[in-house]
C-alpha positions in Angstrom: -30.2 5.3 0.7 -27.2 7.6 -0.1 -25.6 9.9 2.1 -24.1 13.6 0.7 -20.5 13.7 2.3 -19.8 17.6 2.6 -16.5 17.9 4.2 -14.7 15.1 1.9 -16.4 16.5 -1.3 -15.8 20.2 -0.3 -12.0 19.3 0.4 -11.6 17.0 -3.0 -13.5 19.0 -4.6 -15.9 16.4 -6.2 -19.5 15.4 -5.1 -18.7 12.2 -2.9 -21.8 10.4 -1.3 -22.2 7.4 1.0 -24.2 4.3 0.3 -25.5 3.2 3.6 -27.8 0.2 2.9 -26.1 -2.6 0.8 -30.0 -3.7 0.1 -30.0 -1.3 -2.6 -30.9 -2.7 -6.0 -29.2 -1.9 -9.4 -32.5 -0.2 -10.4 -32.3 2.2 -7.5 -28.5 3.0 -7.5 -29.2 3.4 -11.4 -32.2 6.2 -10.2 -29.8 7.8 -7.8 -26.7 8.3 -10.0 -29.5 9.5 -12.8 -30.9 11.7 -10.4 -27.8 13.6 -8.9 -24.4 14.7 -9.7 -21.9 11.9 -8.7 -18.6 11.5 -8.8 -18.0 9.0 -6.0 -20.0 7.0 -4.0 -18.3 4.9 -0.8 -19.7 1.8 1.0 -18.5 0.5 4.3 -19.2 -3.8 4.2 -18.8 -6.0 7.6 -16.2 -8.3 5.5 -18.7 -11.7 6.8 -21.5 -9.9 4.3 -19.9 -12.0 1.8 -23.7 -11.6 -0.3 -23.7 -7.8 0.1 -20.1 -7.5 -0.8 -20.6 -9.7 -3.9 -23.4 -7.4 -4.8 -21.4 -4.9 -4.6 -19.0 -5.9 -7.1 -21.5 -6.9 -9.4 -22.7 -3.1 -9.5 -19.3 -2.1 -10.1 -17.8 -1.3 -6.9 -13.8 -2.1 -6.1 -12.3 -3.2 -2.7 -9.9 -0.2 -1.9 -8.9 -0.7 1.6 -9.4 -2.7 4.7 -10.3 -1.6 7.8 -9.9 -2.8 11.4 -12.1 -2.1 14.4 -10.4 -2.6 18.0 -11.4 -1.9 21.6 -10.3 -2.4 25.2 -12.4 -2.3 28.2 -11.4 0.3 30.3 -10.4 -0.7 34.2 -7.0 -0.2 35.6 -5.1 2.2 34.0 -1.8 3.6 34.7 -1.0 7.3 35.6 -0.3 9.9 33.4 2.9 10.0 31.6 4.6 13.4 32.8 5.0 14.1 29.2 1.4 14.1 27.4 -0.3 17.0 27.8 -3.9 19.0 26.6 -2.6 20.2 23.0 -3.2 24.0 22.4 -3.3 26.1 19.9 0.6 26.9 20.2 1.2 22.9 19.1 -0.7 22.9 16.2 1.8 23.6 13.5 3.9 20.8 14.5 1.1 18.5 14.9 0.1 19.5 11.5 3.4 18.5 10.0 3.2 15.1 11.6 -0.6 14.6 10.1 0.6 15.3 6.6 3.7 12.9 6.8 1.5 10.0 8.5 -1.5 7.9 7.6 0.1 6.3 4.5 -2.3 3.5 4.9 -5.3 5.5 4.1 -8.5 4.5 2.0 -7.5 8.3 0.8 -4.5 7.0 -0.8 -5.8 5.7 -3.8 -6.0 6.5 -7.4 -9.6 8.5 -6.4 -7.9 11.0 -4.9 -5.2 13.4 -5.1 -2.3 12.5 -2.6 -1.5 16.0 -1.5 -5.2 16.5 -1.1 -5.2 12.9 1.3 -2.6 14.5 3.6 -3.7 18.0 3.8 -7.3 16.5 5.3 -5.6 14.8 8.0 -3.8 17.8 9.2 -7.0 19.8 9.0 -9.0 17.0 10.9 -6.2 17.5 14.0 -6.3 21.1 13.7 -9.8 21.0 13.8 -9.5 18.4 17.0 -6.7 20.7 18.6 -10.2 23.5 18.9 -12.7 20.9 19.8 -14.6 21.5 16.3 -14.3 17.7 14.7 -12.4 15.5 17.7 -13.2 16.6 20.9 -9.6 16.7 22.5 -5.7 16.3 21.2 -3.3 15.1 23.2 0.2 15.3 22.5 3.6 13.9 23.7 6.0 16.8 24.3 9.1 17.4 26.0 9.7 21.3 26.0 9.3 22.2 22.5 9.5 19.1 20.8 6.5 17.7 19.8 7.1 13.0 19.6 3.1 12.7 18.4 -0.3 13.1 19.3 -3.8 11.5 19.8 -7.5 12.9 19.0 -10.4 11.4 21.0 -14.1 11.9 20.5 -16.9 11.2 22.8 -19.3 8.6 21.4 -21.9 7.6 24.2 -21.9 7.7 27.6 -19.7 4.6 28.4 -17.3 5.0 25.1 -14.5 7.2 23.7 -13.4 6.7 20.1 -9.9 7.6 18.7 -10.0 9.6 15.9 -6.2 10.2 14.9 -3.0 8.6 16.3 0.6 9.5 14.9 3.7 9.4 15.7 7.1 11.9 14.5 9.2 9.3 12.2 11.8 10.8 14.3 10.3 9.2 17.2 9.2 5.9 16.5 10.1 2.7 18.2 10.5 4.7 21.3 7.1 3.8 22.8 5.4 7.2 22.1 2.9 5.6 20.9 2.2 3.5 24.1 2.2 6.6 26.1 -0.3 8.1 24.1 -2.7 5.3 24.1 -2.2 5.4 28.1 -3.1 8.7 28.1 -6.2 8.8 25.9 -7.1 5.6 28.6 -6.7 7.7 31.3 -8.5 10.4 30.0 -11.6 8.3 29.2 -11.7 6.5 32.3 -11.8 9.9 34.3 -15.2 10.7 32.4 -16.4 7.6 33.7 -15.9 5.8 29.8 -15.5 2.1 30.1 -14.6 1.2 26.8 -11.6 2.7 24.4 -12.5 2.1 20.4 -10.0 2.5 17.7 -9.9 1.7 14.0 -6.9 1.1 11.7 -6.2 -0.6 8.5 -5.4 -4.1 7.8 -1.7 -2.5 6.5 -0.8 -1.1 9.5 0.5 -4.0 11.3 2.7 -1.8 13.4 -0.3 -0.5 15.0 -2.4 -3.8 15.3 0.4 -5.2 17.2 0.8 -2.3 19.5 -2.8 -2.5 20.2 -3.0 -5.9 20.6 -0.3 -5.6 23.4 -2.0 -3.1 25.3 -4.6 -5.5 25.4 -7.2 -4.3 22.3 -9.4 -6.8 21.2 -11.2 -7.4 17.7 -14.2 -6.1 17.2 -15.1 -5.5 13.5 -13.2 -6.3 10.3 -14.6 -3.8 7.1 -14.1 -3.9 3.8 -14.3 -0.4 2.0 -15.9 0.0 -1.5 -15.5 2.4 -4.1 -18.0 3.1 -7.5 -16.9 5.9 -9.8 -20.4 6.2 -11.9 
């Protein structure tokens, strides 16, 4: 019915859990938050739920953020730009610093949680994906030293590749880093034989939506996340 979170409550340090069936009644989310130390619980809603949502709301819950779903079907790709490269160990301060100065548009940004918390988990998530221990590869885009941004990938099924974490330097923006980044995390999935690229952002990000959408992303769920503080 409700799912413990450990690595979000171990990093915020509250107890956080998931609800994953909106069919829950008010008499059973009443037993579970009687039953166990609570001080969050998140729910995920397919915005066309429009009864679960409601029900929702009517147990207290709050729309915090909005997230978007995108994927592209994977067939010609282009060749790797000479610049993104297999992050290592040696790029992972600098990947680090852009993590904490990105993902403004977070469902972490919000009065439930402590901002300098929100960023720090971002830059352990790549750190974590630079070692293959959350995401299962980082690329970055690099010329000698300098570090423009980076991409996380994981491996979902045998046919898809998910992006966990894309940013870009400030310093470096609007220069089409992100494009080549996207290209590479395509190029890499379609050498495993992947035929389908996913990505999720939030509704905010229009910057993003519109770079996907050029590169040929397509819409594939709309999400509306839900917070209850018992």
């Amino acid at each position: 019915m409700i799912k413990y979170l450990e690595w979000e409550s171990k990093h915020f340090n509250k107890e956080i859990y998931r609800l994953v069936d909106h069919r829950i009644t008010n008499d059973q989310l009443r037993e579970c938050l009687e039953a166990k130390d609570i001080d969050l619980i998140q729910c995920r809603c397919d915005v066309s739920k429009t009864k679960a949502i409601n029900l929702l709301c009517s147990y207290g819950f709050e729309l915090v953020n909005v997230s978007i779903t995108l994927s592209k079907e994977i067939n010609q790709v282009c060749d790797m730009d000479e610049h993104i490269f297999v992050a290592t160990k040696n790029d992972i301060y600098a990947i680090k610093d852009i993590a904490t100065n990105s993902f403004s548009y977070s469902r972490f940004f919000h009065p439930f949680f402590d901002n300098n918390r929100a960023r720090n988990i971002y830059a352990q998530w790549a750190e974590k994906s630079v070692t293959g221990k959350f995401d299962d590869i980082c690329f970055v885009a690099k010329e000698t030293s300098v570090i423009f941004g980076f991409v996380t990938l994981r491996f979902v099924s045998e046919r898809v590749y998910r992006i966990g974490l894309i940013a870009v330097n400030a310093d470096y923006k609007g220069k089409g880093v992100g494009k080549k980044l996207l290209n590479g995390a395509l190029n890499y999935a379609s050498s495993y034989g992947c035929t389908s690229l996913i990505v999720e952002t939030q509704y905010e990000n229009k910057d993003a939506l519109v770079l996907y959408r050029k590169l040929g992303f397509s819409l594939e769920l709309v999400e509306a996340w839900m917070y209850l503080i018992p």
